[in-house]
TORBA-375833 format. One line per 2 residues: number of its first residue (from 1); their letters; for each residue y negated, z negated, x of C-alpha. Coordinates in nm, 2 decimals. Example, Ala and Ser with C-alpha at 12.3 -4.5 7.8 and 13.67 -1.06 7.14 Angstrom:
REM residues 2
1	as	0.45,-0.78,1.23  0.11,-0.71,1.37;
//
This chain:
REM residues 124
1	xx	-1.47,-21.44,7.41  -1.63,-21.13,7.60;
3	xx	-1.47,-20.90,7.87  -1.72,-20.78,8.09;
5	xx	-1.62,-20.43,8.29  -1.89,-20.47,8.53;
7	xx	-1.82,-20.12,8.72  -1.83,-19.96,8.37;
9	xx	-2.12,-20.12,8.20  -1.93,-20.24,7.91;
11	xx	-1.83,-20.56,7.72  -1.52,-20.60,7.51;
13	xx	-1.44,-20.88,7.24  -1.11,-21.05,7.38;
15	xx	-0.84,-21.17,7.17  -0.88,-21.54,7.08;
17	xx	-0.70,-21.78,7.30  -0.36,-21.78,7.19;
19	xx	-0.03,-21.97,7.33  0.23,-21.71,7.44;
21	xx	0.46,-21.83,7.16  0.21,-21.81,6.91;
23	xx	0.11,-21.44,7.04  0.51,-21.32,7.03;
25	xx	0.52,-21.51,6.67  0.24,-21.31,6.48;
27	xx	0.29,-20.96,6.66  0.47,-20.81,6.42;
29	xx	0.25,-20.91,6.10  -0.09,-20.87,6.36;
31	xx	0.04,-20.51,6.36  0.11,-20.45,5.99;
33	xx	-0.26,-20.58,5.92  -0.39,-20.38,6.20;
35	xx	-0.18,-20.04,6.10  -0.46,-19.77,6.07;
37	xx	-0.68,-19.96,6.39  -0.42,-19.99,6.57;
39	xx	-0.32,-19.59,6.50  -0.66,-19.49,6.56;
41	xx	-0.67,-19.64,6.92  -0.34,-19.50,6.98;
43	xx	-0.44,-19.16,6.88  -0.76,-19.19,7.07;
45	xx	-0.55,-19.28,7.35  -0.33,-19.02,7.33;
47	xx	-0.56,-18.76,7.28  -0.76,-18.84,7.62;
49	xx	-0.48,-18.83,7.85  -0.41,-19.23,7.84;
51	xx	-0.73,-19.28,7.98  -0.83,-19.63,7.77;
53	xx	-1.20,-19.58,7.86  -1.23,-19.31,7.63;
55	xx	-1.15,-19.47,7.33  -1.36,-19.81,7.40;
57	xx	-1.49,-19.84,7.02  -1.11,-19.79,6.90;
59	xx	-1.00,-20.06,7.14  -1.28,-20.31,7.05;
61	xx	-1.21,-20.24,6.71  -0.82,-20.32,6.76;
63	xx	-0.93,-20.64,6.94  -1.18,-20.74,6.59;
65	xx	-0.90,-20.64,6.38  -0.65,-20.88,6.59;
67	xx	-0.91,-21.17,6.59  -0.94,-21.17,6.18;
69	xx	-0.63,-21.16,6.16  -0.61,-21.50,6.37;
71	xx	-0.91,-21.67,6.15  -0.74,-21.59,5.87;
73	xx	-0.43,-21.74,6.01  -0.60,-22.06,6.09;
75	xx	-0.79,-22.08,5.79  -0.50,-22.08,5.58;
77	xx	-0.31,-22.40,5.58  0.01,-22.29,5.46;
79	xx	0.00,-21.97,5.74  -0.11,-22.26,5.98;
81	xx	0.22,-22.46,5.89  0.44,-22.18,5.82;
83	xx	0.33,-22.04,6.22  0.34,-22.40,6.36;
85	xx	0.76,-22.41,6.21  0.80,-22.04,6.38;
87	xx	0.67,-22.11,6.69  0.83,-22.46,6.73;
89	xx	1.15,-22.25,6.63  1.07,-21.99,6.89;
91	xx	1.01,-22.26,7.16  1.33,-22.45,7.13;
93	xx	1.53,-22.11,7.10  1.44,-21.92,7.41;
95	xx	1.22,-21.67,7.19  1.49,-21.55,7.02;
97	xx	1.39,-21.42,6.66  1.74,-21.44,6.54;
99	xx	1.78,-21.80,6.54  1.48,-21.84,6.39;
101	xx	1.45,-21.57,6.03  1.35,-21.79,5.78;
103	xx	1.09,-21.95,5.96  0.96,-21.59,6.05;
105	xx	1.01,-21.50,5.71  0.82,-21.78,5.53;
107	xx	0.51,-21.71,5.78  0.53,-21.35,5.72;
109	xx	0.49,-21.43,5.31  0.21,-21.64,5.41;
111	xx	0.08,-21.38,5.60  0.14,-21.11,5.35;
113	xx	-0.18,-21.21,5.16  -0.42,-21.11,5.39;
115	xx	-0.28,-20.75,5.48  -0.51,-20.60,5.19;
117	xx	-0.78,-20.77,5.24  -0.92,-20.74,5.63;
119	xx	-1.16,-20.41,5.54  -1.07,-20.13,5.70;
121	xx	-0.77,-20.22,5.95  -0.47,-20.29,5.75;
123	xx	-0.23,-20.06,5.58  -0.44,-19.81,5.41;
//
């Protein structure tokens, strides 16, 4: 999936359609594999007044970095199940985490394996 900024000339990678749930459910270990991308887009960021234009490689690189993280997800059948339990948990709870810890917990482990592995935007 492509973003097109017609006004600017540019084309960003968009992050894979994802339910809402699903989104909310792997946030927290999207961002532990993403540290250092996600860092470097926030530094960009920060160091250009805000202005999100300015740091368009960091951003598309933040948006890669999300999307592996997704494939990996989905190519993992016991991530796949583990997310599948959260977000079923997440859906009949009103979204609230608490009520649902060991199902975040078991997806997290699953997830856990492919936060040294993704190349250059996990925890370095």
């Amino acid at each position: 999936v492509a973003l097109v900024d017609e006004a600017r000339g540019t084309t960003m990678t968009a992050i894979e359609k994802c339910e809402s749930t699903e989104l909310y459910a792997v946030a927290s270990a999207a961002e532990r594999y993403c540290t250092s991308t996600f860092e470097a887009y926030m530094r960009c960021k920060a160091s250009s007044d805000g202005d999100p234009a300015r740091c368009e490689s960091q951003a598309v690189d933040a948006v890669a970095c999300a999307n592996r993280f997704q494939a990996n997800v989905r190519a993992s059948p016991s991530a796949t199940a583990r997310l599948a339990e959260l977000t079923k948990c997440l859906d009949h709870n009103n979204m609230q985490f608490d009520k649902c810890r060991s199902y975040k917990t078991a997806f997290e482990q699953s997830a856990a394996a492919f936060e040294g592995a993704q190349g250059g935007g996990g925890a370095d």
